[in-house]
N, C-alpha and C positions, 0 to 999 in steps of 0.2 A: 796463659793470658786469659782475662776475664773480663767480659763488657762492663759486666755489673759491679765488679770493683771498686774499679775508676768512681761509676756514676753514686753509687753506694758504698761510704764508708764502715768498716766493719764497727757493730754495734757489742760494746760491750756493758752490761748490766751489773749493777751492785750483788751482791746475795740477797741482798734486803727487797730487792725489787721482783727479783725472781722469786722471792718467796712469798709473797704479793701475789704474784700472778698464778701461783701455783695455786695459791690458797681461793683466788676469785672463780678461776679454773675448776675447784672441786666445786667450791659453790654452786656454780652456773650449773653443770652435771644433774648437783641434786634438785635444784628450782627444778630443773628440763623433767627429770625424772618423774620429781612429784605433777608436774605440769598435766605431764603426759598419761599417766598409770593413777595416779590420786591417791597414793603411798608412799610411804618414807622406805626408801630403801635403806637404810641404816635404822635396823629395828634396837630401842633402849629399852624396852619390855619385854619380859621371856614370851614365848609362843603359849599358847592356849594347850591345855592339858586335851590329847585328844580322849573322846566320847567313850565310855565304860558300854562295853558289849551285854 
């Protein structure tokens, strides 16, 4: 037996919707990320060659 049952019918989502919120879900992650640090954590540029000794 379950309170919340009753009061709350069970939710069931398309794939389309879930995949929606998966994809708003990364988003939000990367704004925060960049928000926060002020870099793209998902780098599309290779790394800097490091400094010749």
């Amino acid at each position: 037996y379950s309170v919340d049952s009753r009061l709350l019918p069970r939710l069931t989502w398309s794939p389309r919707v879930k995949v929606a919120l998966l994809a708003l879900a990364f988003i939000a992650a990367i704004v925060t990320w960049v928000a926060l640090y002020g870099v793209n954590p998902i780098p599309v540029t290779a790394p800097p060659a490091p400094a010749a000794p």
